[in-house]
C-alpha positions as CSV (number, residue, x, y, z in Angstrom):
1,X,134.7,126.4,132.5
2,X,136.1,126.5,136.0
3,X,134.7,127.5,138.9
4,X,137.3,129.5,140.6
5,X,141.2,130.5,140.7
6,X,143.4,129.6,143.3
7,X,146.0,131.6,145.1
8,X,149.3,130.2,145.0
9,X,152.2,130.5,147.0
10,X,156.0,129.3,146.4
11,X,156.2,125.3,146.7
12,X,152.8,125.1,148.4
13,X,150.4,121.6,147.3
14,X,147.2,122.5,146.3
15,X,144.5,120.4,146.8
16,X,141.0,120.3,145.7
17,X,137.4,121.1,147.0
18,X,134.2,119.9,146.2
19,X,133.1,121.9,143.3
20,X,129.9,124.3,144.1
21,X,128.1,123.6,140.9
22,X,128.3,119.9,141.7
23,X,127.1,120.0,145.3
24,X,124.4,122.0,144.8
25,X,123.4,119.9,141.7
26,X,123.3,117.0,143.8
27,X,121.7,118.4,147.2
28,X,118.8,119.2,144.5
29,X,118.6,115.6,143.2
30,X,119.1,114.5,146.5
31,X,116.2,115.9,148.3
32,X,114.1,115.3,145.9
33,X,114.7,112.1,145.5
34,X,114.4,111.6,149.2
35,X,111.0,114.0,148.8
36,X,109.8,111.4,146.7
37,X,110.2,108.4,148.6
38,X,108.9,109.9,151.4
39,X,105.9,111.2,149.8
40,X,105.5,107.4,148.3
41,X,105.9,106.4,152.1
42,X,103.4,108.6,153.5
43,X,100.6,107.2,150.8
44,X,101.6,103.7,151.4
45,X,101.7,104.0,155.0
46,X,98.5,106.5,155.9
47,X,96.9,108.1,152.9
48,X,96.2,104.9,151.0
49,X,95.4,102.6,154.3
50,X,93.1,105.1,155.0
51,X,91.4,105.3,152.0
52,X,90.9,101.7,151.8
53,X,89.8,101.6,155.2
54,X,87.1,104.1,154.0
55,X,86.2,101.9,151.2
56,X,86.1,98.9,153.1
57,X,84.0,100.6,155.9
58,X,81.1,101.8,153.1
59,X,80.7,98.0,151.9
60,X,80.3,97.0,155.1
61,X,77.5,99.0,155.7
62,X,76.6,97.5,152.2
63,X,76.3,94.2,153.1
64,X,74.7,94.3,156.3
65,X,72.1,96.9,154.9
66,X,70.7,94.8,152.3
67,X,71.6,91.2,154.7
68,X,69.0,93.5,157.3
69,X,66.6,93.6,154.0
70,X,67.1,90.0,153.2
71,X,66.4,89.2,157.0
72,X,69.4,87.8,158.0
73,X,70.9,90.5,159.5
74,X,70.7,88.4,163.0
75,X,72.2,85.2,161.5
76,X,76.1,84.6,161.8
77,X,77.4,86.8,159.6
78,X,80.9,85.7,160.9
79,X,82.8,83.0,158.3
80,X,81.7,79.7,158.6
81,X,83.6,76.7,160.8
82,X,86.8,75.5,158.3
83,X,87.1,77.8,156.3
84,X,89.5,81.0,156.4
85,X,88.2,84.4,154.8
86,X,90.2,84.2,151.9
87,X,88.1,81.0,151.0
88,X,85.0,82.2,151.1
89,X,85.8,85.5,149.3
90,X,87.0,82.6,146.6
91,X,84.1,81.0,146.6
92,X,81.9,84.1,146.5
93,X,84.3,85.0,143.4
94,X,83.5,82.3,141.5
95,X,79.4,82.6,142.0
96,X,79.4,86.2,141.1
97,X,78.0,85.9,137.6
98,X,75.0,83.6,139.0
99,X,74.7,85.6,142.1
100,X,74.4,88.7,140.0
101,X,71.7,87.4,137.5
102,X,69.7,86.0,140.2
103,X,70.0,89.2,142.4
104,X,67.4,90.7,140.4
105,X,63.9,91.1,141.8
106,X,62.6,91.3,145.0
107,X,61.8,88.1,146.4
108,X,64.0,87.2,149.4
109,X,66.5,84.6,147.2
110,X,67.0,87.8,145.2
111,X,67.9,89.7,148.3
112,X,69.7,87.2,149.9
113,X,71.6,86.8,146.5
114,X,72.4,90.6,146.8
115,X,73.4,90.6,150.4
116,X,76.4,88.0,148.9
117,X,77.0,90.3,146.2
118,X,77.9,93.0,148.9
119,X,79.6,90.9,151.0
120,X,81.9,90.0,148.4
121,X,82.9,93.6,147.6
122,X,83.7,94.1,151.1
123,X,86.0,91.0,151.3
124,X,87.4,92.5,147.8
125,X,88.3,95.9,149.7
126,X,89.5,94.1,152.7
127,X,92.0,91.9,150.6
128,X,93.3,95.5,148.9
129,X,94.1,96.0,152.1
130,X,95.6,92.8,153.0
131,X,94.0,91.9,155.8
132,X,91.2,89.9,154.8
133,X,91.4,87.7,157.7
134,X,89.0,85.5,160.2
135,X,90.1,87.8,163.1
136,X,89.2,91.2,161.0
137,X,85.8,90.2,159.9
138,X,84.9,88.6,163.0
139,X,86.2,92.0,164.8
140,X,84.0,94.2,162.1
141,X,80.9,92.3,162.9
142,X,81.7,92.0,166.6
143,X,78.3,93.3,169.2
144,X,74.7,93.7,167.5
145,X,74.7,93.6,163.6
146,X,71.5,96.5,163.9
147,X,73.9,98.5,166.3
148,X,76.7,98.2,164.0
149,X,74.2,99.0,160.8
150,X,72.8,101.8,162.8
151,X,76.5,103.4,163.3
152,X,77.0,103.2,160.0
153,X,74.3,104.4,158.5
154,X,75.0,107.9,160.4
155,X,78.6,107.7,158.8
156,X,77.5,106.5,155.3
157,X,73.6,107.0,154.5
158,X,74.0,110.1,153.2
159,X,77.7,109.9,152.0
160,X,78.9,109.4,148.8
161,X,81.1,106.1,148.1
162,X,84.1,106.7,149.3
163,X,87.2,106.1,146.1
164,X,88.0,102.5,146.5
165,X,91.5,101.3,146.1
166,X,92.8,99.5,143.2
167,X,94.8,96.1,143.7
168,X,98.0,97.9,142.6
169,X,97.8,101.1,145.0
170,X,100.0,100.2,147.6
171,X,102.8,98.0,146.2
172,X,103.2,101.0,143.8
173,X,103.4,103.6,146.7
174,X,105.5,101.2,148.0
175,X,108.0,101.2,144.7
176,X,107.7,104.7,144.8
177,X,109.4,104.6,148.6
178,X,111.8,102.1,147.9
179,X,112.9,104.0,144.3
180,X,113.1,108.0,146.3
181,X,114.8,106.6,149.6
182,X,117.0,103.8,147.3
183,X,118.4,106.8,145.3
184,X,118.5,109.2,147.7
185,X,120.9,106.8,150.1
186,X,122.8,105.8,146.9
187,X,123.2,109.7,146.1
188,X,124.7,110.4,149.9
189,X,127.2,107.5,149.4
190,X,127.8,108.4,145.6
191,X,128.7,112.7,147.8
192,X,130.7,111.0,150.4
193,X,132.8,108.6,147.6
194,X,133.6,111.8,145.8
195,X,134.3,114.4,149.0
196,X,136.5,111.0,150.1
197,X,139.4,111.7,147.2
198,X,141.4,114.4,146.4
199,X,143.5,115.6,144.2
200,X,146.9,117.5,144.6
201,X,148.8,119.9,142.9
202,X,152.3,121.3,143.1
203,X,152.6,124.6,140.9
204,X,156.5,124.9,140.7
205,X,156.6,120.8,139.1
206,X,153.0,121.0,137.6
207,X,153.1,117.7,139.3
208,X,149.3,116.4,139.3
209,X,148.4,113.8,142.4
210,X,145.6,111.5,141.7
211,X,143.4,109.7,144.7
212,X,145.7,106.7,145.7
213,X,149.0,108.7,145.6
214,X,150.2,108.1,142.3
215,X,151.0,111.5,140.5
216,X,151.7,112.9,137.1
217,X,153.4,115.6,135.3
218,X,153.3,116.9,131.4
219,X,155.7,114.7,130.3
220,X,153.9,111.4,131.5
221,X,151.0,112.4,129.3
222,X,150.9,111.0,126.4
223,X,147.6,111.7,124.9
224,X,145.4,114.6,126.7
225,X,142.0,113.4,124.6
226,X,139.2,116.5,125.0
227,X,136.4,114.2,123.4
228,X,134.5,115.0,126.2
229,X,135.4,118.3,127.2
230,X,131.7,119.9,126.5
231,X,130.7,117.4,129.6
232,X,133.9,118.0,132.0
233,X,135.0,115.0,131.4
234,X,138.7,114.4,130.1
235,X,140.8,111.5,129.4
236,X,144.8,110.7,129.9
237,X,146.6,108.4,128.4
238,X,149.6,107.7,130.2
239,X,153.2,106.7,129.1
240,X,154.3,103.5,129.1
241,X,157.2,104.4,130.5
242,X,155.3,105.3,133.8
243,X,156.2,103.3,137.0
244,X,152.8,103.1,138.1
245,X,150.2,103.8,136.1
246,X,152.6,102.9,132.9
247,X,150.0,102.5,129.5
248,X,146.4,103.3,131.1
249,X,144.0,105.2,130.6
250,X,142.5,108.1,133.4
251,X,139.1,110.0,133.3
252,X,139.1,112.9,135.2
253,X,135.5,114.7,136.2
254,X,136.6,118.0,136.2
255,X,132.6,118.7,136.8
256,X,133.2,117.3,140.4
257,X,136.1,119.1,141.6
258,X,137.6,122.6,141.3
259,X,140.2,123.8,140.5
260,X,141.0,121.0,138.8
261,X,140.0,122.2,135.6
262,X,142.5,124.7,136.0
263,X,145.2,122.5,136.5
264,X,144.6,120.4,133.9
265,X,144.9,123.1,131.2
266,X,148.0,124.4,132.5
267,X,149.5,120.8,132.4
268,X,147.8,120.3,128.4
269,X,149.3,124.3,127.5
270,X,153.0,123.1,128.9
271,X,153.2,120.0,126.9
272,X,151.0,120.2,123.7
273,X,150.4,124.7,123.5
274,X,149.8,123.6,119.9
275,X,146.1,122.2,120.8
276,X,145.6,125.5,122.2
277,X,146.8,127.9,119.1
278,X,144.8,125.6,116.7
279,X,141.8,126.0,119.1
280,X,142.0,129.6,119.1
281,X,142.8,129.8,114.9
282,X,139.5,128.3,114.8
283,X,137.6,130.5,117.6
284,X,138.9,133.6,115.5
285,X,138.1,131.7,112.1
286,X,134.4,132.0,113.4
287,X,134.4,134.9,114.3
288,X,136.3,136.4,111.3
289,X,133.1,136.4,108.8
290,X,130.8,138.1,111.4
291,X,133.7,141.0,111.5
292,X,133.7,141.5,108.1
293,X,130.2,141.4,107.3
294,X,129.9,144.2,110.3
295,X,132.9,146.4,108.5
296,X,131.1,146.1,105.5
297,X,127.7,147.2,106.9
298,X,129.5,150.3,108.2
299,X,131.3,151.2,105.5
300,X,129.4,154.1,103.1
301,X,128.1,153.8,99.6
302,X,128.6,155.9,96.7
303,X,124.7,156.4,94.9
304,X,124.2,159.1,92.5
Protein backbone atom coordinates (compact mmCIF):
# COMPACT_ATOMS: atom_id res chain seq x y z
CA UNK A 1 0.00 0.00 0.00
CA UNK A 2 3.10 2.19 0.03
CA UNK A 3 4.37 4.31 -2.27
CA UNK A 4 8.00 3.67 -2.24
CA UNK A 5 11.10 1.97 -0.26
CA UNK A 6 13.61 3.80 1.32
CA UNK A 7 17.35 3.22 1.32
CA UNK A 8 18.82 2.89 4.59
CA UNK A 9 22.01 3.33 5.84
CA UNK A 10 23.66 2.33 9.42
CA UNK A 11 22.07 4.72 12.26
CA UNK A 12 20.82 7.22 9.70
CA UNK A 13 16.97 9.06 10.81
CA UNK A 14 14.69 8.88 8.14
CA UNK A 15 12.30 11.21 7.64
CA UNK A 16 9.28 11.52 5.55
CA UNK A 17 7.99 13.22 2.29
CA UNK A 18 4.89 14.25 1.08
CA UNK A 19 3.38 11.24 -0.42
CA UNK A 20 2.80 11.57 -4.41
CA UNK A 21 -0.59 10.11 -4.47
CA UNK A 22 -1.71 12.69 -1.98
CA UNK A 23 -0.28 15.78 -3.66
CA UNK A 24 -1.43 15.15 -6.71
CA UNK A 25 -4.90 14.25 -5.36
CA UNK A 26 -5.06 17.46 -3.85
CA UNK A 27 -3.39 19.84 -6.67
CA UNK A 28 -6.56 18.27 -8.63
CA UNK A 29 -9.17 19.29 -5.95
CA UNK A 30 -7.29 22.32 -5.55
CA UNK A 31 -7.48 23.82 -8.88
CA UNK A 32 -10.67 22.97 -9.40
CA UNK A 33 -11.96 24.23 -6.69
CA UNK A 34 -10.09 27.46 -7.38
CA UNK A 35 -11.48 26.88 -11.23
CA UNK A 36 -14.73 27.08 -9.85
CA UNK A 37 -14.67 30.09 -7.85
CA UNK A 38 -13.18 31.85 -10.49
CA UNK A 39 -15.57 30.87 -13.03
CA UNK A 40 -18.40 31.89 -10.31
CA UNK A 41 -16.39 35.25 -10.16
CA UNK A 42 -16.12 35.91 -13.73
CA UNK A 43 -20.26 35.45 -14.14
CA UNK A 44 -20.82 37.54 -11.11
CA UNK A 45 -18.48 40.18 -12.09
CA UNK A 46 -18.85 40.48 -16.15
CA UNK A 47 -21.03 37.74 -17.67
CA UNK A 48 -24.08 38.26 -15.59
CA UNK A 49 -23.72 42.34 -15.24
CA UNK A 50 -23.59 42.20 -18.71
CA UNK A 51 -26.47 40.38 -19.36
CA UNK A 52 -28.52 42.40 -17.16
CA UNK A 53 -27.28 45.42 -18.59
CA UNK A 54 -28.64 43.92 -21.88
CA UNK A 55 -31.89 43.28 -20.42
CA UNK A 56 -32.18 46.45 -18.81
CA UNK A 57 -31.15 48.31 -22.00
CA UNK A 58 -34.14 46.37 -24.21
CA UNK A 59 -36.85 47.72 -21.62
CA UNK A 60 -35.66 50.87 -21.85
CA UNK A 61 -36.17 51.08 -25.31
CA UNK A 62 -39.61 49.46 -24.06
CA UNK A 63 -40.77 52.14 -22.17
CA UNK A 64 -39.83 55.04 -24.12
CA UNK A 65 -41.24 53.33 -27.39
CA UNK A 66 -44.64 52.91 -26.28
CA UNK A 67 -44.33 56.53 -23.71
CA UNK A 68 -43.40 58.02 -27.60
CA UNK A 69 -46.91 56.23 -28.61
CA UNK A 70 -48.68 57.42 -25.60
CA UNK A 71 -47.21 61.03 -26.39
CA UNK A 72 -45.32 61.59 -23.51
CA UNK A 73 -42.13 60.80 -24.76
CA UNK A 74 -41.20 64.67 -24.21
CA UNK A 75 -42.62 64.87 -20.58
CA UNK A 76 -40.10 64.21 -17.53
CA UNK A 77 -39.55 60.86 -17.71
CA UNK A 78 -37.05 61.40 -14.87
CA UNK A 79 -38.49 60.31 -11.08
CA UNK A 80 -40.52 62.71 -9.63
CA UNK A 81 -39.31 65.47 -6.74
CA UNK A 82 -39.32 63.24 -3.15
CA UNK A 83 -39.28 60.25 -4.11
CA UNK A 84 -36.20 57.85 -4.72
CA UNK A 85 -36.41 55.16 -7.64
CA UNK A 86 -36.91 52.41 -5.43
CA UNK A 87 -40.32 54.16 -4.45
CA UNK A 88 -41.72 54.50 -7.49
CA UNK A 89 -40.84 51.02 -8.79
CA UNK A 90 -43.00 50.17 -5.38
CA UNK A 91 -45.59 52.00 -6.29
CA UNK A 92 -45.64 50.85 -9.92
CA UNK A 93 -45.50 47.24 -8.17
CA UNK A 94 -48.45 47.49 -6.42
CA UNK A 95 -50.70 49.02 -9.57
CA UNK A 96 -49.57 46.38 -11.88
CA UNK A 97 -52.72 44.30 -11.80
CA UNK A 98 -54.95 47.55 -12.57
CA UNK A 99 -52.33 48.87 -14.88
CA UNK A 100 -52.46 45.70 -16.77
CA UNK A 101 -56.28 45.34 -17.14
CA UNK A 102 -56.58 48.85 -18.19
CA UNK A 103 -53.64 48.71 -20.67
CA UNK A 104 -55.85 47.13 -23.09
CA UNK A 105 -57.15 49.04 -26.04
CA UNK A 106 -55.94 51.81 -27.74
CA UNK A 107 -57.08 54.87 -26.40
CA UNK A 108 -54.31 56.99 -24.95
CA UNK A 109 -55.13 55.99 -20.98
CA UNK A 110 -54.52 52.56 -22.34
CA UNK A 111 -51.30 53.57 -23.77
CA UNK A 112 -50.22 55.66 -21.14
CA UNK A 113 -51.19 52.60 -18.85
CA UNK A 114 -48.72 50.48 -20.97
CA UNK A 115 -45.94 52.96 -21.10
CA UNK A 116 -46.10 52.32 -16.86
CA UNK A 117 -46.16 48.76 -17.50
CA UNK A 118 -42.83 49.07 -19.32
CA UNK A 119 -41.35 51.31 -17.23
CA UNK A 120 -41.80 49.11 -14.38
CA UNK A 121 -40.01 46.16 -16.09
CA UNK A 122 -37.16 48.29 -16.64
CA UNK A 123 -36.96 49.48 -12.99
CA UNK A 124 -37.40 45.48 -12.28
CA UNK A 125 -34.18 44.79 -14.38
CA UNK A 126 -32.36 47.65 -13.00
CA UNK A 127 -32.98 46.54 -9.35
CA UNK A 128 -31.50 42.81 -10.58
CA UNK A 129 -28.84 44.71 -11.07
CA UNK A 130 -28.80 46.79 -8.05
CA UNK A 131 -28.56 49.92 -9.07
CA UNK A 132 -31.96 51.11 -9.41
CA UNK A 133 -31.01 54.52 -8.36
CA UNK A 134 -32.14 58.45 -9.06
CA UNK A 135 -28.57 59.01 -10.53
CA UNK A 136 -28.91 55.81 -13.00
CA UNK A 137 -32.35 56.58 -14.39
CA UNK A 138 -31.72 60.17 -14.57
CA UNK A 139 -28.23 59.19 -16.50
CA UNK A 140 -30.33 56.61 -18.88
CA UNK A 141 -32.73 59.29 -19.86
CA UNK A 142 -30.15 62.04 -19.97
CA UNK A 143 -30.21 64.34 -23.78
CA UNK A 144 -33.47 64.03 -26.13
CA UNK A 145 -35.76 61.03 -25.22
CA UNK A 146 -36.37 60.68 -29.46
CA UNK A 147 -32.48 60.66 -29.70
CA UNK A 148 -32.16 58.11 -27.12
CA UNK A 149 -35.36 56.05 -28.71
CA UNK A 150 -33.77 56.45 -32.03
CA UNK A 151 -30.35 54.75 -30.73
CA UNK A 152 -32.07 52.27 -29.50
CA UNK A 153 -34.13 51.24 -31.86
CA UNK A 154 -31.03 50.56 -34.25
CA UNK A 155 -29.75 48.28 -31.29
CA UNK A 156 -33.08 46.57 -30.44
CA UNK A 157 -35.86 46.93 -33.22
CA UNK A 158 -34.96 44.12 -34.90
CA UNK A 159 -33.34 42.05 -31.92
CA UNK A 160 -34.71 39.51 -29.99
CA UNK A 161 -35.20 40.15 -26.05
CA UNK A 162 -32.19 39.77 -24.71
CA UNK A 163 -32.33 36.66 -21.48
CA UNK A 164 -33.26 38.74 -18.52
CA UNK A 165 -31.74 38.01 -15.18
CA UNK A 166 -33.43 36.30 -12.39
CA UNK A 167 -33.40 38.01 -8.82
CA UNK A 168 -31.13 35.21 -7.62
CA UNK A 169 -28.39 35.25 -10.53
CA UNK A 170 -25.79 37.06 -8.94
CA UNK A 171 -25.80 36.34 -5.20
CA UNK A 172 -25.54 32.70 -6.49
CA UNK A 173 -22.48 33.44 -8.76
CA UNK A 174 -21.38 35.11 -5.95
CA UNK A 175 -21.82 31.81 -3.52
CA UNK A 176 -20.30 29.97 -6.15
CA UNK A 177 -16.93 32.48 -5.81
CA UNK A 178 -16.99 32.54 -2.24
CA UNK A 179 -17.53 28.42 -2.00
CA UNK A 180 -14.40 27.68 -5.11
CA UNK A 181 -11.89 30.40 -3.67
CA UNK A 182 -13.08 29.49 0.28
CA UNK A 183 -12.02 25.91 -0.47
CA UNK A 184 -9.43 26.30 -2.50
CA UNK A 185 -7.44 28.77 0.22
CA UNK A 186 -8.64 26.20 2.89
CA UNK A 187 -7.10 23.33 0.65
CA UNK A 188 -3.51 25.39 0.34
CA UNK A 189 -3.48 25.86 4.19
CA UNK A 190 -4.90 22.28 4.86
CA UNK A 191 -1.02 21.26 1.94
CA UNK A 192 1.03 23.58 3.91
CA UNK A 193 -0.29 22.10 7.65
CA UNK A 194 0.49 18.67 6.40
CA UNK A 195 4.12 19.52 4.32
CA UNK A 196 4.71 21.50 7.96
CA UNK A 197 5.15 17.95 10.08
CA UNK A 198 7.27 15.25 9.79
CA UNK A 199 7.90 12.20 10.89
CA UNK A 200 11.22 10.37 11.83
CA UNK A 201 12.51 7.16 11.85
CA UNK A 202 15.57 5.42 13.23
CA UNK A 203 15.97 1.80 11.64
CA UNK A 204 18.60 0.28 14.11
CA UNK A 205 15.74 1.27 17.40
CA UNK A 206 12.62 1.19 15.12
CA UNK A 207 12.18 4.22 17.03
CA UNK A 208 9.09 6.15 15.32
CA UNK A 209 9.10 10.28 15.88
CA UNK A 210 5.83 11.86 15.72
CA UNK A 211 5.36 15.92 14.78
CA UNK A 212 6.16 17.66 18.26
CA UNK A 213 9.12 15.39 19.12
CA UNK A 214 7.70 12.81 21.15
CA UNK A 215 8.64 9.26 19.71
CA UNK A 216 7.78 5.61 19.95
CA UNK A 217 9.00 2.29 19.60
CA UNK A 218 7.22 -1.42 19.52
CA UNK A 219 7.12 -1.79 22.91
CA UNK A 220 5.20 1.53 23.75
CA UNK A 221 2.40 0.16 21.54
CA UNK A 222 -0.05 -1.32 23.08
CA UNK A 223 -2.81 -1.74 20.61
CA UNK A 224 -1.84 -1.35 16.72
CA UNK A 225 -5.85 -1.14 15.77
CA UNK A 226 -6.08 -1.68 11.52
CA UNK A 227 -9.93 -0.80 11.62
CA UNK A 228 -9.10 1.54 9.14
CA UNK A 229 -6.46 0.17 7.21
CA UNK A 230 -8.60 -0.08 3.76
CA UNK A 231 -8.50 4.03 4.10
CA UNK A 232 -4.72 4.52 5.32
CA UNK A 233 -5.65 5.38 8.35
CA UNK A 234 -4.25 3.49 11.55
CA UNK A 235 -4.64 3.98 15.21
CA UNK A 236 -2.10 3.47 18.39
CA UNK A 237 -2.86 3.08 21.52
CA UNK A 238 -0.18 3.91 23.66
CA UNK A 239 1.13 2.49 27.03
CA UNK A 240 0.35 3.87 29.96
CA UNK A 241 3.58 3.59 31.08
CA UNK A 242 4.71 6.23 28.42
CA UNK A 243 6.28 9.45 29.71
CA UNK A 244 4.59 11.50 27.33
CA UNK A 245 1.95 10.44 25.46
CA UNK A 246 1.25 7.71 28.38
CA UNK A 247 -2.64 6.15 27.70
CA UNK A 248 -3.75 8.09 24.31
CA UNK A 249 -4.75 7.37 21.46
CA UNK A 250 -2.68 8.36 17.76
CA UNK A 251 -4.15 8.32 14.17
CA UNK A 252 -1.69 8.17 11.79
CA UNK A 253 -2.62 9.03 7.83
CA UNK A 254 -0.40 6.86 6.31
CA UNK A 255 -2.31 8.24 2.91
CA UNK A 256 -0.40 11.55 3.48
CA UNK A 257 3.03 10.64 3.97
CA UNK A 258 5.41 8.01 2.62
CA UNK A 259 7.21 5.84 3.75
CA UNK A 260 5.44 5.79 6.63
CA UNK A 261 3.39 3.05 5.82
CA UNK A 262 6.41 1.16 5.67
CA UNK A 263 7.49 1.90 9.02
CA UNK A 264 4.56 1.28 10.56
CA UNK A 265 4.45 -2.38 9.51
CA UNK A 266 7.88 -3.09 10.44
CA UNK A 267 7.07 -1.59 13.98
CA UNK A 268 3.33 -3.92 14.10
CA UNK A 269 5.65 -7.28 12.56
CA UNK A 270 8.37 -6.72 15.61
CA UNK A 271 5.85 -6.63 18.22
CA UNK A 272 2.61 -8.51 17.32
CA UNK A 273 4.12 -10.94 13.87
CA UNK A 274 1.03 -12.91 15.01
CA UNK A 275 -1.49 -10.30 13.23
CA UNK A 276 0.55 -10.86 10.31
CA UNK A 277 0.62 -14.94 10.13
CA UNK A 278 -3.23 -14.93 10.94
CA UNK A 279 -3.54 -12.36 8.06
CA UNK A 280 -1.76 -14.36 5.66
CA UNK A 281 -3.71 -18.01 7.04
CA UNK A 282 -6.60 -16.21 5.87
CA UNK A 283 -5.19 -14.65 2.34
CA UNK A 284 -4.18 -18.45 1.59
CA UNK A 285 -7.54 -19.72 3.06
CA UNK A 286 -9.10 -17.76 0.04
CA UNK A 287 -7.21 -18.60 -2.12
CA UNK A 288 -7.08 -22.37 -1.23
CA UNK A 289 -10.71 -23.31 -2.87
CA UNK A 290 -9.91 -21.53 -6.17
CA UNK A 291 -6.54 -23.96 -6.28
CA UNK A 292 -8.35 -26.83 -5.81
CA UNK A 293 -11.19 -26.36 -8.02
CA UNK A 294 -8.32 -25.50 -10.83
CA UNK A 295 -6.39 -29.04 -9.89
CA UNK A 296 -9.56 -30.66 -10.27
CA UNK A 297 -10.46 -29.08 -13.63
CA UNK A 298 -7.06 -30.35 -14.79
CA UNK A 299 -7.07 -33.52 -13.61
CA UNK A 300 -8.45 -36.35 -16.38
CA UNK A 301 -11.57 -38.50 -16.37
CA UNK A 302 -11.97 -42.06 -16.82
CA UNK A 303 -15.46 -42.47 -19.41
CA UNK A 304 -15.90 -45.62 -21.07
Amino acid sequence: MSDTAQETKPNETLETNLARRWVIKMVVFLIVSVGFGLYGLYDATIAYPSRGEKSASWHLYTYLDRADKARILENDLTVPDGMTAAEQYSVLDSRLNDLTQSAEGTSMRALADAAEIARYHWFKSLSVLGDLTNERIAADLSGRPRDTLATLKQRWGSSDRPKPLASYDIPVQWLFTFIGLGGGAFMLIHMIRVASKKYTWNPEELRLGLPGGASLVPSDIEVFDRRKWDKFIIFLKVNADHKELGGRELKLDLYQYQPLEDWYVKMHKHARPEDFEEDEAEDSAQEQPADEDSQEEKQPTNEG
